[in-house]
PyMOL Python script that loads the backbone (N, CA, C, O; Angstrom):
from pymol import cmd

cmd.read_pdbstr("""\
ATOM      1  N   UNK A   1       0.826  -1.200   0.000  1.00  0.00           N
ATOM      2  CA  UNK A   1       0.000   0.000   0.000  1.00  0.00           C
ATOM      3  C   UNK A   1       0.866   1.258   0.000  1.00  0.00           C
ATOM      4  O   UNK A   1       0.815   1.974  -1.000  1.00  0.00           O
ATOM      5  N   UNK A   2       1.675   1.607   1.044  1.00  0.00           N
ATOM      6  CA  UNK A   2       3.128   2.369   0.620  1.00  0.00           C
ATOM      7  C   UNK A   2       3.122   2.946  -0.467  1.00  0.00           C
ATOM      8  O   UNK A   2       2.596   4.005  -0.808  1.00  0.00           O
ATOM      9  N   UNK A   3       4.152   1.703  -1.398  1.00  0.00           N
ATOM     10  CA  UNK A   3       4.407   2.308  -3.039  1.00  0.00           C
ATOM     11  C   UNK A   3       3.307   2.772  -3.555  1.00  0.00           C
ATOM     12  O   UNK A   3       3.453   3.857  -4.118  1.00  0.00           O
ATOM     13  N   UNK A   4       1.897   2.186  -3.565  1.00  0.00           N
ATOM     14  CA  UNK A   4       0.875   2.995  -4.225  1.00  0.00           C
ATOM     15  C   UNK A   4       0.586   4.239  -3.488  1.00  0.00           C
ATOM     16  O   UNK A   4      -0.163   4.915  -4.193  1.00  0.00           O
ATOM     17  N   UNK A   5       0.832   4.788  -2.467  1.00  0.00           N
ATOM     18  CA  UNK A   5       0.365   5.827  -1.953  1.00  0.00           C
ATOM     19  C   UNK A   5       1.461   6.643  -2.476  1.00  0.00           C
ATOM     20  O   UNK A   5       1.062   7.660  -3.042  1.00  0.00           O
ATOM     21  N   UNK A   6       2.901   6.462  -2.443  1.00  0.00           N
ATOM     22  CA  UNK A   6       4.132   7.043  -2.883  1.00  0.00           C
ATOM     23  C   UNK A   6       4.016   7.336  -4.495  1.00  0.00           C
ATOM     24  O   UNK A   6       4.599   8.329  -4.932  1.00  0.00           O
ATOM     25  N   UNK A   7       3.250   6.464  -5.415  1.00  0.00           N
ATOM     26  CA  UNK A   7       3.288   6.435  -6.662  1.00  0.00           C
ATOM     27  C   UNK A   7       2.426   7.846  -7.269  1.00  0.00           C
ATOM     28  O   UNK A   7       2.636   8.818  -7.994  1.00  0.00           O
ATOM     29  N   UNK A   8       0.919   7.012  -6.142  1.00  0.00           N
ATOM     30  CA  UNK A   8      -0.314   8.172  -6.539  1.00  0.00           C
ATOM     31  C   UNK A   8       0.055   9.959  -5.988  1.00  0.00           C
ATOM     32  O   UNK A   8      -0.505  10.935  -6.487  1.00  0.00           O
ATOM     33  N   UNK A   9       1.047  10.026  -4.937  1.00  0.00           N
ATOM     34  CA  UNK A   9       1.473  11.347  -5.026  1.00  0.00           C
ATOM     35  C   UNK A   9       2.346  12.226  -5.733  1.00  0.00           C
ATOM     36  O   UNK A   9       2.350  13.457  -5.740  1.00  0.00           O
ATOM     37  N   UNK A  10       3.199  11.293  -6.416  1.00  0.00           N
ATOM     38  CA  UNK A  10       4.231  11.353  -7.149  1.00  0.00           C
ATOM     39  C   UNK A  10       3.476  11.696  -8.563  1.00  0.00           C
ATOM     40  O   UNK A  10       3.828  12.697  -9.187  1.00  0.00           O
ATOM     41  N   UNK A  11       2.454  10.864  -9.047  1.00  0.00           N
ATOM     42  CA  UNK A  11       1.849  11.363 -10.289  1.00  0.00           C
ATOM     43  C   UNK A  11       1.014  12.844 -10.022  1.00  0.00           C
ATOM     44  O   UNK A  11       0.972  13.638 -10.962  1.00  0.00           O
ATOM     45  N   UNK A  12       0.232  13.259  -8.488  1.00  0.00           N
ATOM     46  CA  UNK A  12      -0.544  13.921  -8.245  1.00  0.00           C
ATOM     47  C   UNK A  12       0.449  15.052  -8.691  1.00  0.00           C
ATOM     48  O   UNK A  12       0.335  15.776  -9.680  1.00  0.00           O
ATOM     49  N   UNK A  13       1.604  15.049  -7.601  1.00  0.00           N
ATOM     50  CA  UNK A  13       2.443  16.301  -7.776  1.00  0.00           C
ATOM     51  C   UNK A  13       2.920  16.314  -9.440  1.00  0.00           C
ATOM     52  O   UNK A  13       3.068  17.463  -9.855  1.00  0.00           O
ATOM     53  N   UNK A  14       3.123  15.486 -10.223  1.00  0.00           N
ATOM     54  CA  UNK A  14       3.775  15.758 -11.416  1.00  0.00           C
ATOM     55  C   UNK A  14       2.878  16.510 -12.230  1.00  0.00           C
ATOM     56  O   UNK A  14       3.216  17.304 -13.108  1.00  0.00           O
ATOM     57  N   UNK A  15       1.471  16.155 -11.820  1.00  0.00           N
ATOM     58  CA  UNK A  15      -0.130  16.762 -12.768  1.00  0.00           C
ATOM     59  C   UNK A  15       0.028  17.898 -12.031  1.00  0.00           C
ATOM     60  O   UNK A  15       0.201  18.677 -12.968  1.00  0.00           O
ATOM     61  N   UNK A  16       0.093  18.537 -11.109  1.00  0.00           N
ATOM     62  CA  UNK A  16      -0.250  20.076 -10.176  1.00  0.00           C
ATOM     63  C   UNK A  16       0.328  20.914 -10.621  1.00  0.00           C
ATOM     64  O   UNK A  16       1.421  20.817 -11.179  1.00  0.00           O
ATOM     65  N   UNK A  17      -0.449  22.103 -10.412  1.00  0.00           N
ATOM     66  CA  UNK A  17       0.119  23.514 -11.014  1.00  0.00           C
ATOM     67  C   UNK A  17       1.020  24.300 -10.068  1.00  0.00           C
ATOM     68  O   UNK A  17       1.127  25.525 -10.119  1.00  0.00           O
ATOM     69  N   UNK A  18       1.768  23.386  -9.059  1.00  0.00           N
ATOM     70  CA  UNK A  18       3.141  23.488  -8.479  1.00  0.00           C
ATOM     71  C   UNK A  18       4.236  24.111  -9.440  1.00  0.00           C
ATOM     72  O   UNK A  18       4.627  23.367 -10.339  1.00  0.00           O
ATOM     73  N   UNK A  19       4.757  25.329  -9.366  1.00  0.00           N
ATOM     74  CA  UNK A  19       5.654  25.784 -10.241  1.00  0.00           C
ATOM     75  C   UNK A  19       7.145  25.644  -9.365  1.00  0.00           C
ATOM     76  O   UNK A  19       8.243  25.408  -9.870  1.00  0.00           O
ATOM     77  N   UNK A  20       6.857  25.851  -7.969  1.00  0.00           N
ATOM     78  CA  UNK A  20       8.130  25.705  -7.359  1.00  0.00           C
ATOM     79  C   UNK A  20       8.577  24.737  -7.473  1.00  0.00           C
ATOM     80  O   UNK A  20       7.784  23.796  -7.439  1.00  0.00           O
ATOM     81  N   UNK A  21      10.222  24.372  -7.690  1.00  0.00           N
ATOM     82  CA  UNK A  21      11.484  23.423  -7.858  1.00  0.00           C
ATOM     83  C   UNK A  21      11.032  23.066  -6.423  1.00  0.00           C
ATOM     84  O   UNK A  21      10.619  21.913  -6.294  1.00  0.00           O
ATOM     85  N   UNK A  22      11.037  23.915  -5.232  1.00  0.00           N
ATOM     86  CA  UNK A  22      11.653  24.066  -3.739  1.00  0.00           C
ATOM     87  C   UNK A  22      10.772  23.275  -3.268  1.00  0.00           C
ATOM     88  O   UNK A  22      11.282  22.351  -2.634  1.00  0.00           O
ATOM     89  N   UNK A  23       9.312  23.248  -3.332  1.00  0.00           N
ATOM     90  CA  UNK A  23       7.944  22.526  -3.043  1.00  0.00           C
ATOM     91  C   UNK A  23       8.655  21.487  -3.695  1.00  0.00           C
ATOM     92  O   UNK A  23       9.632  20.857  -3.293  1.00  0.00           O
ATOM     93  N   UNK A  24       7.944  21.387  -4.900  1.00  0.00           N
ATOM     94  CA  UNK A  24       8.124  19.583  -5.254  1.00  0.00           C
ATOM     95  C   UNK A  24       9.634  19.003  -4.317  1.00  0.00           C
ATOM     96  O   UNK A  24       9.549  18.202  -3.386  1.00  0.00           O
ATOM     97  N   UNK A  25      10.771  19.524  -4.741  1.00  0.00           N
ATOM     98  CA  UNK A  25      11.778  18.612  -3.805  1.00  0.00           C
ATOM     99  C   UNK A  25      11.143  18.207  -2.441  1.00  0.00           C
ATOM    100  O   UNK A  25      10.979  17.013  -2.191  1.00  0.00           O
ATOM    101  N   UNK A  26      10.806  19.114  -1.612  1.00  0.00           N
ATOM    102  CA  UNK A  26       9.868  18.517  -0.206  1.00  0.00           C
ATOM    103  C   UNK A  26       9.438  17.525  -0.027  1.00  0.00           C
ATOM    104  O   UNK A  26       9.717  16.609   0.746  1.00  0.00           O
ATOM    105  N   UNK A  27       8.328  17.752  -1.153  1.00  0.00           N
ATOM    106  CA  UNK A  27       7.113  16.540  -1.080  1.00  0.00           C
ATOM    107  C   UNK A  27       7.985  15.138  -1.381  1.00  0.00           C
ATOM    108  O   UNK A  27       8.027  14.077  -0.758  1.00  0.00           O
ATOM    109  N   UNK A  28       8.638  15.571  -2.558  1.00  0.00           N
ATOM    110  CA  UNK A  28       9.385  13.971  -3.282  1.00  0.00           C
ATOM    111  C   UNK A  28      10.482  13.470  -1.793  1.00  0.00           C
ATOM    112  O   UNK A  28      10.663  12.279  -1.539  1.00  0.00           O
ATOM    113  N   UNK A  29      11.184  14.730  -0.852  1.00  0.00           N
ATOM    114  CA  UNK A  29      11.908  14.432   0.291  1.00  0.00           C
ATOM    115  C   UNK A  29      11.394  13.243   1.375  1.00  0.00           C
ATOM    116  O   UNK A  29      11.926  12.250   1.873  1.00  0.00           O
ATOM    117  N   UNK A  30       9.801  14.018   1.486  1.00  0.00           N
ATOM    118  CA  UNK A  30       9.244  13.734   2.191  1.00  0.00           C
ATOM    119  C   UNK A  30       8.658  12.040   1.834  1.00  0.00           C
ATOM    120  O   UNK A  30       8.683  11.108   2.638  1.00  0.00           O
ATOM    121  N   UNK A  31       8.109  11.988   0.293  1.00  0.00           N
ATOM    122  CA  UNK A  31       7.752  10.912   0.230  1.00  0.00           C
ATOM    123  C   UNK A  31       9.089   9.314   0.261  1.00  0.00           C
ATOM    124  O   UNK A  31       8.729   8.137   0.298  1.00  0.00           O
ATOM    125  N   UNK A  32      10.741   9.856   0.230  1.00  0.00           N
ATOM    126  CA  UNK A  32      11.402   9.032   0.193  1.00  0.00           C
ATOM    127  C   UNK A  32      11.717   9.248   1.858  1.00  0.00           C
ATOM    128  O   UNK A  32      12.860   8.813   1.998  1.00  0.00           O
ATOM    129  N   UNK A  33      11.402   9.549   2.696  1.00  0.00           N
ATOM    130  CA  UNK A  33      11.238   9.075   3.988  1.00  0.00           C
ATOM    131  C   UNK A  33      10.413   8.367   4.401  1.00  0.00           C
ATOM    132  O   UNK A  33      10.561   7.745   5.453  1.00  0.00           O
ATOM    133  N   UNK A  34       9.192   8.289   3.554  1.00  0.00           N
ATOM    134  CA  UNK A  34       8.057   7.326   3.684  1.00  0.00           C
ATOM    135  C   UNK A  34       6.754   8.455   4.719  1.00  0.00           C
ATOM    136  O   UNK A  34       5.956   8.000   5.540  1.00  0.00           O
ATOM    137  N   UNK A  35       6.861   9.496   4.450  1.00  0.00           N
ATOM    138  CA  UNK A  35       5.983  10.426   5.222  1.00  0.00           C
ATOM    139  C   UNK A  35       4.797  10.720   4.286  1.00  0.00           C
ATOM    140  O   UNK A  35       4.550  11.810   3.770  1.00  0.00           O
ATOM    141  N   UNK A  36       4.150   9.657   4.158  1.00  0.00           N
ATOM    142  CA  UNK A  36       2.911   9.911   2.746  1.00  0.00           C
ATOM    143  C   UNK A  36       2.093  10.855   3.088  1.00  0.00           C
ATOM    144  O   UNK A  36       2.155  11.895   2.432  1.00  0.00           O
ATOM    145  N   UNK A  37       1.255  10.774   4.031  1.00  0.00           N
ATOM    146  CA  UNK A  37       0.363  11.638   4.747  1.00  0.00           C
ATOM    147  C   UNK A  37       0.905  13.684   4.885  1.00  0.00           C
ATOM    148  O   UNK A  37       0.317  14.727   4.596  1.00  0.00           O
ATOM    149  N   UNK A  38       2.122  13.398   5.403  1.00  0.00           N
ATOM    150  CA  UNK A  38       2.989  15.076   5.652  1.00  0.00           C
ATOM    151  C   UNK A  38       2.942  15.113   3.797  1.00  0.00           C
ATOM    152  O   UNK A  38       2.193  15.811   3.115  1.00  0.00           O
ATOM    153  N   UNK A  39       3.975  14.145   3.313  1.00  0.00           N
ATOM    154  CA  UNK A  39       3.993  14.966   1.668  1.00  0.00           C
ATOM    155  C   UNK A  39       2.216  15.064   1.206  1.00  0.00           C
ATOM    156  O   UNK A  39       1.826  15.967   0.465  1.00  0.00           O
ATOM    157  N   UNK A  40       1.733  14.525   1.491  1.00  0.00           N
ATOM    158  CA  UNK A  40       0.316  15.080   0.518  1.00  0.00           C
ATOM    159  C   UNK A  40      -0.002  15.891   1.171  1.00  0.00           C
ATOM    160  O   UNK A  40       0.545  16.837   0.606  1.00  0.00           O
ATOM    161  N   UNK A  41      -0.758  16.503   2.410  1.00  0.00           N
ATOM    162  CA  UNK A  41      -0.523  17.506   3.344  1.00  0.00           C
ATOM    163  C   UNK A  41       0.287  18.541   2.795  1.00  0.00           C
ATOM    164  O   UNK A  41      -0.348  19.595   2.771  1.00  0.00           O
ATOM    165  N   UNK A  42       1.536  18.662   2.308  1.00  0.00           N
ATOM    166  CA  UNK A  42       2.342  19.434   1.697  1.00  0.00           C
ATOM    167  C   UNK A  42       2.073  20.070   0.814  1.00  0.00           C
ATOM    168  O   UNK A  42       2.130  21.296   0.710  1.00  0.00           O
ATOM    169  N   UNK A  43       1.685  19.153  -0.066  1.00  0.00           N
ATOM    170  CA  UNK A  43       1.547  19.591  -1.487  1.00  0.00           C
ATOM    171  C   UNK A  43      -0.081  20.010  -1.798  1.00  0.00           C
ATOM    172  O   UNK A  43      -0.257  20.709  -2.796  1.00  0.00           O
ATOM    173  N   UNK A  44      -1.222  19.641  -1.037  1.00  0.00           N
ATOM    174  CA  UNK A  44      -2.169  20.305  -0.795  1.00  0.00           C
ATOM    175  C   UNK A  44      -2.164  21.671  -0.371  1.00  0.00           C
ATOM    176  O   UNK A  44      -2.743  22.554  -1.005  1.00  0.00           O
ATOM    177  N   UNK A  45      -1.445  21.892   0.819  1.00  0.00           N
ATOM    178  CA  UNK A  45      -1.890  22.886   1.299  1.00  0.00           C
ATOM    179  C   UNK A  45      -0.974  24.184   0.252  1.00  0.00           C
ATOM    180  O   UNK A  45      -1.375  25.346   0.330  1.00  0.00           O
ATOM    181  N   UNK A  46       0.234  23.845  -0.677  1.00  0.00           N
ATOM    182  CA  UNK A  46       0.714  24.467  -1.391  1.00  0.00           C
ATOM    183  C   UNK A  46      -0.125  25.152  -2.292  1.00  0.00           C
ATOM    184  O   UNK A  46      -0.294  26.346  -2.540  1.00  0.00           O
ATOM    185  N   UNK A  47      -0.733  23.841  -2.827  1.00  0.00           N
ATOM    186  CA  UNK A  47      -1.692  24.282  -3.706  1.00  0.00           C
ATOM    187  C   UNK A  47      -3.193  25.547  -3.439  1.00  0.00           C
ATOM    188  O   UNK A  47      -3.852  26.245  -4.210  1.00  0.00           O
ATOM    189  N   UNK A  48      -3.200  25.326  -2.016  1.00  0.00           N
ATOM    190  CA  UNK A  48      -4.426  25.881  -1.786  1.00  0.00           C
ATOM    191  C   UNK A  48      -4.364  27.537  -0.974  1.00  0.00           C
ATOM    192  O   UNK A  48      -5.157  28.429  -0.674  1.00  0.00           O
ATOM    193  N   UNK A  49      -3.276  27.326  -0.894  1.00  0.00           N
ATOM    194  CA  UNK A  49      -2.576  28.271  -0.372  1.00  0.00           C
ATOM    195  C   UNK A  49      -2.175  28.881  -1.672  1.00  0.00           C
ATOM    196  O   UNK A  49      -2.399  27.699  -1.929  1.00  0.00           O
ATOM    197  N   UNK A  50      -1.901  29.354  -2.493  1.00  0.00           N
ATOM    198  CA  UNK A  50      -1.545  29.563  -3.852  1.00  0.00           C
ATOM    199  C   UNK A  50      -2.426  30.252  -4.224  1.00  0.00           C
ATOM    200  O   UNK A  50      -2.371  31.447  -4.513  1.00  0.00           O
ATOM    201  N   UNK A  51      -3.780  29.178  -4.259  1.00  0.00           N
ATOM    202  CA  UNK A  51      -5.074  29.771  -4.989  1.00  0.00           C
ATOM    203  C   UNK A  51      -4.669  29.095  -6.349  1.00  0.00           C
ATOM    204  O   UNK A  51      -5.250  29.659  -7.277  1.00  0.00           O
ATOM    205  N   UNK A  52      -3.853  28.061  -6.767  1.00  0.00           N
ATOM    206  CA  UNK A  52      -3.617  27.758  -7.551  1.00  0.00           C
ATOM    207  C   UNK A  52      -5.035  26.980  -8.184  1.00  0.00           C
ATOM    208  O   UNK A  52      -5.772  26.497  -7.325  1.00  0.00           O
ATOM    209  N   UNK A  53      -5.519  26.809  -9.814  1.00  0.00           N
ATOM    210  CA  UNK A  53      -6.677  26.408 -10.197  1.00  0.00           C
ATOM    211  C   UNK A  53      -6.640  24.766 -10.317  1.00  0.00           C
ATOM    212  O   UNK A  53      -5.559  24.191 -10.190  1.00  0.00           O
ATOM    213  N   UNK A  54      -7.479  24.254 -10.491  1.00  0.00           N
ATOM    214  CA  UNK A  54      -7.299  22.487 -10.747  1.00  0.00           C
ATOM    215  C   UNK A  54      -8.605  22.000 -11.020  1.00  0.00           C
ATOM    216  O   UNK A  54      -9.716  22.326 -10.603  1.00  0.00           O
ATOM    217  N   UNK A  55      -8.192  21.116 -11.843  1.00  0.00           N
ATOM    218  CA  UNK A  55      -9.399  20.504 -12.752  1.00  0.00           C
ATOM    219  C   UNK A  55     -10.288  19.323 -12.118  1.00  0.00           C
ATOM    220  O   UNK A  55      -9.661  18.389 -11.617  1.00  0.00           O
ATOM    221  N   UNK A  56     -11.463  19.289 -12.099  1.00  0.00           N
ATOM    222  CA  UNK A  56     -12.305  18.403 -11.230  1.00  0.00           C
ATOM    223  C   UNK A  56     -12.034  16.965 -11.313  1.00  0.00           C
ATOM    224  O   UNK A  56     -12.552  16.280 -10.432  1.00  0.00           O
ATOM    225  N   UNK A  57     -11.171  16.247 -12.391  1.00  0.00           N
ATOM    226  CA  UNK A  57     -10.808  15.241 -12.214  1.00  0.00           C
ATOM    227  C   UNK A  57      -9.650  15.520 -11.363  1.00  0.00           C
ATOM    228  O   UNK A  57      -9.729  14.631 -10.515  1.00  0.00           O
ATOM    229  N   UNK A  58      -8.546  16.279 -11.067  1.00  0.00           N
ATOM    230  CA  UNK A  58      -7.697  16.115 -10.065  1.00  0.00           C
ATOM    231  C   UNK A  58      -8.248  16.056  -8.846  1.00  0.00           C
ATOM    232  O   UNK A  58      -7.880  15.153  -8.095  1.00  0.00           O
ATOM    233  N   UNK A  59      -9.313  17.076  -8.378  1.00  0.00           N
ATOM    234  CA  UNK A  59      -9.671  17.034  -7.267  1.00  0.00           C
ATOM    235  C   UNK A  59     -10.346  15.775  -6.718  1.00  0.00           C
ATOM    236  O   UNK A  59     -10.181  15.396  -5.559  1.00  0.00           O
ATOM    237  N   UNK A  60     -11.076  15.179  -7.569  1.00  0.00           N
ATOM    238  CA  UNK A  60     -11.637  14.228  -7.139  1.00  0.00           C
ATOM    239  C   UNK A  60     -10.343  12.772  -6.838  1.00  0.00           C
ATOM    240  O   UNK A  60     -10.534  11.840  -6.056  1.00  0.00           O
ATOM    241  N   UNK A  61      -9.800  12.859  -7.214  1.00  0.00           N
ATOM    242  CA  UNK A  61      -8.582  11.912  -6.960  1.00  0.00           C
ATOM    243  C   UNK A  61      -8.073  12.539  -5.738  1.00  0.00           C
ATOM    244  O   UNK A  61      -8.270  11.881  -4.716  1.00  0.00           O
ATOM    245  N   UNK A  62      -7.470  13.648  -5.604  1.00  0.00           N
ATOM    246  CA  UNK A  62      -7.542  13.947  -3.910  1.00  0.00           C
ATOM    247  C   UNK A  62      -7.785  13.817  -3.244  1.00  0.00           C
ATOM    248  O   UNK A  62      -7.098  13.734  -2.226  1.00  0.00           O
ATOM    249  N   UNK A  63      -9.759  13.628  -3.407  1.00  0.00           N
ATOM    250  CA  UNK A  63     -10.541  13.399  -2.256  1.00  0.00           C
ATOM    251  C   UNK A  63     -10.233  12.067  -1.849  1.00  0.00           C
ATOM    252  O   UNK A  63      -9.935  11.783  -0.689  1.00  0.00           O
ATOM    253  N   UNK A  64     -10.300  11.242  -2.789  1.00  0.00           N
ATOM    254  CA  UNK A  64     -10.083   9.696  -3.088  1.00  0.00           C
ATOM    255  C   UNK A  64      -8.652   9.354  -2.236  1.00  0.00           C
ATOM    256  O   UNK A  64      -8.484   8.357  -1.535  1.00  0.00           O
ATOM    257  N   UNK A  65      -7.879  10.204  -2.425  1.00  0.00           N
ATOM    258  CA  UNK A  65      -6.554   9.882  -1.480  1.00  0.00           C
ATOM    259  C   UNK A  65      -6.500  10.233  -0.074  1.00  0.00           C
ATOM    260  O   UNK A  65      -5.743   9.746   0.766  1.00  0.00           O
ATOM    261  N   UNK A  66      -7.615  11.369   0.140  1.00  0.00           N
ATOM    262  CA  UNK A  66      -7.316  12.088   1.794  1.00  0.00           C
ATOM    263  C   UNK A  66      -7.888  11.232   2.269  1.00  0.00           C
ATOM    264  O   UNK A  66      -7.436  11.030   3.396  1.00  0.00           O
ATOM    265  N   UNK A  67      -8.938  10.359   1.945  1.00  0.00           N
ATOM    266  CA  UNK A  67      -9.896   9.353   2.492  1.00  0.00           C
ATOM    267  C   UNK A  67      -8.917   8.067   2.954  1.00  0.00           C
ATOM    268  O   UNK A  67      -9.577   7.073   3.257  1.00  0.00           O
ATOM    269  N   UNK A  68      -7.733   7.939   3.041  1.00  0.00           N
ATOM    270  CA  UNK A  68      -6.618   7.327   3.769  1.00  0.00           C
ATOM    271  C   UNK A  68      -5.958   8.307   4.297  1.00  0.00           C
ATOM    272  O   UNK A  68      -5.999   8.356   5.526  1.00  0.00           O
ATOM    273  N   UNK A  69      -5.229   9.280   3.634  1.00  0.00           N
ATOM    274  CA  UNK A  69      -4.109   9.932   3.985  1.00  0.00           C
ATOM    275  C   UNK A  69      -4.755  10.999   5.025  1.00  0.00           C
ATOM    276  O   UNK A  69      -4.154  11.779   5.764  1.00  0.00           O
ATOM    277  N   UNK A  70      -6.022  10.826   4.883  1.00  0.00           N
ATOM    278  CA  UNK A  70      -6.243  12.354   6.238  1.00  0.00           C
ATOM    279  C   UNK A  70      -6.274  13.785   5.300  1.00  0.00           C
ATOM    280  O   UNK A  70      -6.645  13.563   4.148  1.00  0.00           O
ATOM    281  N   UNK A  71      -6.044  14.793   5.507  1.00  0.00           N
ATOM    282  CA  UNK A  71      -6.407  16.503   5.513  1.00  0.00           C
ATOM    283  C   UNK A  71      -7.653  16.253   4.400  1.00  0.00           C
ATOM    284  O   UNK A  71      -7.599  16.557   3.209  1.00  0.00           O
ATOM    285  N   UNK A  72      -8.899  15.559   5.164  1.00  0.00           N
ATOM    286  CA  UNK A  72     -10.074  16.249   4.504  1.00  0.00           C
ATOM    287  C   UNK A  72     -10.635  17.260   4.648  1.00  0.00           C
ATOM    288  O   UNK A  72     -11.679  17.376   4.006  1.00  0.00           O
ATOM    289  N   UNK A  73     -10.257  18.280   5.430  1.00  0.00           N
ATOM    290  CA  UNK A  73     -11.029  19.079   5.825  1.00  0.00           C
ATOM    291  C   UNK A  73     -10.506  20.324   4.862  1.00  0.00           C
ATOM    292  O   UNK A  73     -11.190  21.186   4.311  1.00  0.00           O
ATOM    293  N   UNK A  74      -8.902  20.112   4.837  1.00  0.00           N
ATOM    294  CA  UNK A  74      -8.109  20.970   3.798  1.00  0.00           C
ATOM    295  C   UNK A  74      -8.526  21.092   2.104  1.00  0.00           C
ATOM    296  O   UNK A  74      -8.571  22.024   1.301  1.00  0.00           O
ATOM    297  N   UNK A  75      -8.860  19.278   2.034  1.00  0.00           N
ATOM    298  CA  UNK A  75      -9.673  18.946   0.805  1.00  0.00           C
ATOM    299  C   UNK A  75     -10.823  19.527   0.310  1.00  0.00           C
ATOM    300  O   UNK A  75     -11.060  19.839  -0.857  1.00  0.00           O
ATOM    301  N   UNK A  76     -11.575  19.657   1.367  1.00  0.00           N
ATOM    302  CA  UNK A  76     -12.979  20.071   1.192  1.00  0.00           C
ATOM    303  C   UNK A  76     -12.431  21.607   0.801  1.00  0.00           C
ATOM    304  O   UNK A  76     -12.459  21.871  -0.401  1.00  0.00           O
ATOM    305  N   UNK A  77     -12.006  22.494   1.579  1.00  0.00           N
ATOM    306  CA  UNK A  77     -11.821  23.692   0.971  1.00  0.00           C
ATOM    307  C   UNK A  77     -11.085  24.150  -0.418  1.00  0.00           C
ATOM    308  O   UNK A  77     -11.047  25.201  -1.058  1.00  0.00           O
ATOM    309  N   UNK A  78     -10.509  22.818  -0.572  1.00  0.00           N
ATOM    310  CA  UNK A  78      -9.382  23.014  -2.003  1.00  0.00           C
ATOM    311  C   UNK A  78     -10.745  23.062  -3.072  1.00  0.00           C
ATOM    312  O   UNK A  78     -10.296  23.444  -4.153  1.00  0.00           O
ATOM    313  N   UNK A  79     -12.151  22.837  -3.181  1.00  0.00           N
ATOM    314  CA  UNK A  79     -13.156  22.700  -3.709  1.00  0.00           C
ATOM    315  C   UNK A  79     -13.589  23.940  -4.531  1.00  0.00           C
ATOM    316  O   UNK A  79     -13.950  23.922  -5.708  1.00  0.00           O
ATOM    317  N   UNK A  80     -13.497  24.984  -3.745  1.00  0.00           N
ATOM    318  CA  UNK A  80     -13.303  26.216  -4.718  1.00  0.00           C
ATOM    319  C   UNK A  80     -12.016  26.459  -5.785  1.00  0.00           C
ATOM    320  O   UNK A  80     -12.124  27.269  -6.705  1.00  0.00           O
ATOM    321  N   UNK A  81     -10.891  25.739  -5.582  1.00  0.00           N
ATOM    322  CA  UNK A  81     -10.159  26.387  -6.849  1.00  0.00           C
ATOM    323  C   UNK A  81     -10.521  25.414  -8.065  1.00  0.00           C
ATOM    324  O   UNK A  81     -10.127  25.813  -9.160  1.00  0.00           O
ATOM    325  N   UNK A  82     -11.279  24.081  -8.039  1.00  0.00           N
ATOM    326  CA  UNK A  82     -11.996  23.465  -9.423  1.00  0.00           C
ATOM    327  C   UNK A  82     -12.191  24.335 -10.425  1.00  0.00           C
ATOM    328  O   UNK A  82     -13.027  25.187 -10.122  1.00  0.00           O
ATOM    329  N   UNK A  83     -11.807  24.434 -11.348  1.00  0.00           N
ATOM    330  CA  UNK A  83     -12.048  25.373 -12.674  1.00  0.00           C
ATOM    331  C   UNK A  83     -12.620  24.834 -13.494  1.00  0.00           C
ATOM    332  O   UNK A  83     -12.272  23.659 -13.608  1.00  0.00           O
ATOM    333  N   UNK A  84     -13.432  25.173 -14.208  1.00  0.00           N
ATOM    334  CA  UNK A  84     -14.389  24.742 -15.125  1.00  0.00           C
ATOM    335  C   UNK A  84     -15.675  24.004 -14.804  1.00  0.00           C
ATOM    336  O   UNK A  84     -16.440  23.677 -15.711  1.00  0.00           O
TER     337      UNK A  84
END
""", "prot")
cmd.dss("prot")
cmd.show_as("cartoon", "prot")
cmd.util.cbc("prot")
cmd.orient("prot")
């Protein structure tokens, strides 16, 4: 379960409108410590914090991941930057 949680963040962050080098290294830091939960946490709250936009199929894969990994509550608010 691990590698798939490590995999599915690894593709999440590669799809995100993350422009920082400095962020992604984190998350990818974080996920080769095995801190799945902190790197998605990370890279959520980057995103939402940003105001960065994202497409309703990403989000919904988010939701789909916090529903193990935890920050739903962060999730739920990431709901307004859905575009389109």
């Amino acid at each position: 379960m691990e590698v798939e949680y490590a995999a599915n963040i690894e593709e999440l962050l590669e799809e995100s409108p993350i422009t920082a080098p400095s962020v992604s290294a984190d998350v990818r830091d974080l996920l080769a410590a095995g801190e799945f939960g902190l790197a998605f946490d990370t890279m959520c709250s980057w995103i939402y914090e940003d105001e960065l936009p994202i497409s309703e199929e990403y989000y919904g894969r988010l939701v789909r991941l916090s529903e193990d990994l935890g920050s739903r509550d962060l999730i739920a608010r990431m709901r307004e930057l859905v575009s389109g």
